[in-house]
N, C-alpha and C positions, 0 to 999 in steps of 0.2 A: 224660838229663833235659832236656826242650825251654827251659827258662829257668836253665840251668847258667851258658852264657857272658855272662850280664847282668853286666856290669862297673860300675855304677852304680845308684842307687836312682830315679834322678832320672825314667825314663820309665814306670816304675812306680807311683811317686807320681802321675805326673800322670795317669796312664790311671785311679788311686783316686780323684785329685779333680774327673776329670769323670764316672764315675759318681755319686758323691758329690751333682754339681751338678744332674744329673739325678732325685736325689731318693733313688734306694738307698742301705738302710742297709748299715751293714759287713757282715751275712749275707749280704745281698742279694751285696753285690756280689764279696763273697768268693767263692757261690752261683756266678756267672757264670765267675770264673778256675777254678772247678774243673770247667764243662761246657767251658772254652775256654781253659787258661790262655797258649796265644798272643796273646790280649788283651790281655796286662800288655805285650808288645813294642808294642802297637800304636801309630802314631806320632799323640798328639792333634791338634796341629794339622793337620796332611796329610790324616787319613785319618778322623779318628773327627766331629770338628767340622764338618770340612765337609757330611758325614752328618746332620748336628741341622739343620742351616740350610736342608738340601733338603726333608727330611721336615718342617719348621714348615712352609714353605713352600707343603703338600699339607695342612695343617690338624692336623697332630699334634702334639698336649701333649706337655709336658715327661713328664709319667707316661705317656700313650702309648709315646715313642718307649725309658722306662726297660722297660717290657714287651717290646717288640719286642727290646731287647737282653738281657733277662731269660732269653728264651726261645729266643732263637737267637743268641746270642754270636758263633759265627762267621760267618754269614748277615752281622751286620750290620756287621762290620768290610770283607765281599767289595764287589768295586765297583758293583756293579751293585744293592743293597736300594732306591735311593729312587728308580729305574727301574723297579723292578718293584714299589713301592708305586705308584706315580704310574697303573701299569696295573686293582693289586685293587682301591683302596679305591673307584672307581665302579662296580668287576665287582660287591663283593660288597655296594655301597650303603653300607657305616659303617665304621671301622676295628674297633669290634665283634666286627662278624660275620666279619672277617679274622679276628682274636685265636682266635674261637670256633674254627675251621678250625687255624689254628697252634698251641693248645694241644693238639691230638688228633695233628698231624702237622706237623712241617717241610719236609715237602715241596713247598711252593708256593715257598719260598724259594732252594729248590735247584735248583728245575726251569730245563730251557732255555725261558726265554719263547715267543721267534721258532720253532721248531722243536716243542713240543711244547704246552704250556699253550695258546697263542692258535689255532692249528689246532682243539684240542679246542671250545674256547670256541665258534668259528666253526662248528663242525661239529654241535653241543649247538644253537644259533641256527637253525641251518637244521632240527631235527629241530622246532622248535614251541618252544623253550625258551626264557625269559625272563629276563633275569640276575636277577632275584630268583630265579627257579625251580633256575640252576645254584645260586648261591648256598647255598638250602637243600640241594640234591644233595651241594654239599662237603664243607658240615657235616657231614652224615649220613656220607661218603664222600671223607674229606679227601684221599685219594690219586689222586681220577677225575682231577683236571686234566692231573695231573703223571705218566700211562699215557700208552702209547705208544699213538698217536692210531689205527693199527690195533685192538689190542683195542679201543679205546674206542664204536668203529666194528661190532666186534662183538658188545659188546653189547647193542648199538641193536638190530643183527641180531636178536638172541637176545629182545630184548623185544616185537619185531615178532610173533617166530613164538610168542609166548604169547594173541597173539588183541588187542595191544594197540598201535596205529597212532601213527606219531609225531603230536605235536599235540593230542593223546586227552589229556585229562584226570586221565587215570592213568598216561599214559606218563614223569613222572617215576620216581614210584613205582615202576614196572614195571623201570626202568632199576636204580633202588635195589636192587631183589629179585632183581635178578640179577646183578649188580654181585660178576665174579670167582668166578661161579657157573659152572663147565662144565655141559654137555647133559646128560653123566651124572647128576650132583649134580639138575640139575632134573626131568628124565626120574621120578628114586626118587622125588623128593618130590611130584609129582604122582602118582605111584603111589601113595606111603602118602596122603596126601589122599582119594584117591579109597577106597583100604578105609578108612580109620578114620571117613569122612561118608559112606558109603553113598553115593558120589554118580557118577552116570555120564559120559563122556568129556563128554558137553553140559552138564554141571553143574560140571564141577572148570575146564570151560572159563570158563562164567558167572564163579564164583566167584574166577579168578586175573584177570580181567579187571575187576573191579571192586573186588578188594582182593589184590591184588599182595604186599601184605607178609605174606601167610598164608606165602609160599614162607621164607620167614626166622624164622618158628617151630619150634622145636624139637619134634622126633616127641616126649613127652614132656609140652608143653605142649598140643600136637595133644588126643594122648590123653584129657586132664586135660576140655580144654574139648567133647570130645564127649561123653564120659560125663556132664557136668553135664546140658549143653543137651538130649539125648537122652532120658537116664535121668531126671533130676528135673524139667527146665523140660518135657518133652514137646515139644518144636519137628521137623519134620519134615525130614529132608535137604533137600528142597529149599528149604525158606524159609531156611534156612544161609545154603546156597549163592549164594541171592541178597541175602543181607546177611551178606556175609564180615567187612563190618570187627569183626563182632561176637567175632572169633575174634583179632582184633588188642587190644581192650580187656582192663584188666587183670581176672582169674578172681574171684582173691581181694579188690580192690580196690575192686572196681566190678560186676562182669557179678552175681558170688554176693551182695552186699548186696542190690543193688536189686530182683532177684527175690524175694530176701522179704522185703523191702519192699509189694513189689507185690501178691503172693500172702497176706500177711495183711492190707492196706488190701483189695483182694477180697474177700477171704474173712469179712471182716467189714462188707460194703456200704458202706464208704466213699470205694470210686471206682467206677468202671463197669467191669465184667469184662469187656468187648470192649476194653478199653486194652490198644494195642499193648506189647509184653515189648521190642520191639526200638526204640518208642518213649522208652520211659521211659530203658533204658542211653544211648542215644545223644544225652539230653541232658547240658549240661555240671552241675559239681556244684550250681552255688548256684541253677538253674532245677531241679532236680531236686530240693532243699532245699526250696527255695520252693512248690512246687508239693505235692508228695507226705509231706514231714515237717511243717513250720508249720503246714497245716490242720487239722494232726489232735491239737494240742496236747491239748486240753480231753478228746476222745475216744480219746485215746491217749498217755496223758502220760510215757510210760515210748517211745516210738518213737523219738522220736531219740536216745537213751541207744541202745536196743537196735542201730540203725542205723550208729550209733559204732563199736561193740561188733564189728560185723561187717564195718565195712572194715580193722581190723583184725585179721582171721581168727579171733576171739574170736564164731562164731555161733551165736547160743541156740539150742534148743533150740524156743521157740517166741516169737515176739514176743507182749510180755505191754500188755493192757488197763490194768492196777492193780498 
């Protein structure tokens, strides 16, 4: 038992009334001894206090710095946490967006800065990347920093030879989609792309080049969203191809309502039938509300009931006039 030889209550208590001070309630900070219970040794004044007075220092609240201990207990007893805050919270612009990254993974806390983290950083900089741009890459990809700056390297490589150049616009994303993906893994899945979109080496190329996160769909959802677009919308491989993100929006959510949506404002002369399909999804909801449900209150008073109805995979049968 790591807290067997504690011969006193006295540094225990105190390690409970500076969480305490900090704001955690008794779960809370119970919570903590049971991810780290060499916490309760830890010595307050030496080691834990002087910790709160570095991190204000860098602009962190009392409830910030009770989160940062929340969630990585040991992390922030090591000596080194208000050294390597002092580096994220301008990397990732807010303590926030740190949090958002440290609740999916611990690993930026554990990483060797000097040797692994800032090489990556610097080397992400040099491909076209913006610390806002890594920023959202970690999120999505909490463990990119804290890779050995080799792979990290290789899969810059591997985003290149998808047709998508550092600096490019998509070359996060691309990074994203491939992110721990071997050639194998990518190799199939441009293959199944390619049968399940009719679509040819110059078409699956198009299409990974301007939406990257197609490779990170499941064969499955693949399936689902060709046979709609295909079979019911009628769209042809190549117009897909060159609006992939369409295959990235949610099926049942969004791509399936607003089709018919569209298809009975159509079908009943109340917008103009040359109205782009890939128009309409690709706006966001309350412009697509506002535009396409509101008008048609008087002439279609049952439309946004039915519309409701079918973003949550509840779809009639026919969208009804009365």
């Amino acid at each position: 038992m790591k807290l067997s030889h504690l011969k006193s209550p006295a540094k225990p208590d105190a390690v409970l009334a500076f969480l305490a001070g900090l704001g955690l309630s008794g779960a809370d900070a119970a919570a903590v001894v049971v991810k780290d219970p060499l916490f309760l040794r830890t010595k307050v004044d030496q080691t834990l206090a002087p910790k709160v007075v570095g991190l204000t220092a860098l602009g962190l609240s009392s409830p910030d710095i009770a989160r940062l201990v929340s969630l990585n207990p040991d992390r922030f007893r090591g000596n080194d946490v208000v050294s390597k805050m002092h580096y994220y919270l301008p990397l990732f612009g807010s303590f926030h967006n740190f949090l958002r990254v440290l609740h999916r993974s611990s690993y930026l806390l554990s990483s060797d800065l000097d040797n692994v983290v800032k090489p990556n950083v610097v080397f992400l900089r040099e491909c076209g990347l913006g610390d806002c741009d890594i920023a959202k890459l970690c999120i999505r990809v909490p463990r990119m920093l804290a890779t050995n700056p080799e792979r990290v390297r290789a899969m810059v490589a591997c985003a290149e030879r998808l047709g998508v150049p550092r600096g490019a616009g998509m070359f996060r994303q691309a990074l994203q989609a491939v992110v721990f993906l071997n050639e194998e893994k990518i190799n199939a899945k441009l293959d199944y792309l390619k049968k399940t979109f009719r679509w040819s080496d110059a078409e699956v190329s198009i299409a990974v080049c301007k939406g990257p996160m197609v490779l990170r769909k499941s064969k499955e959802s693949l399936k689902r969203r060709s046979e709609f677009l295909f079979s019911e919308v009628g769209l042809e491989p190549v117009y897909v191809a060159h609006r992939p993100v369409i295959l990235c929006l949610s099926l049942e959510g969004r791509v399936r309502p607003r089709y018919y949506v569209l298809k009975f404002l159509k079908g009943n002369g109340l917008v103009d039938r040359k109205l782009s399909f890939h128009t309409a999804v690709m706006m966001t909801e309350k412009v697509f509300v506002e535009k396409f449900i509101c008008p048609h209150k008087e002439a279609a008073p049952h439309l946004a009931e039915d519309y409701a109805a079918a973003c949550k995979g509840e779809v009639p049968t026919n969208f009804r006039f009365t």
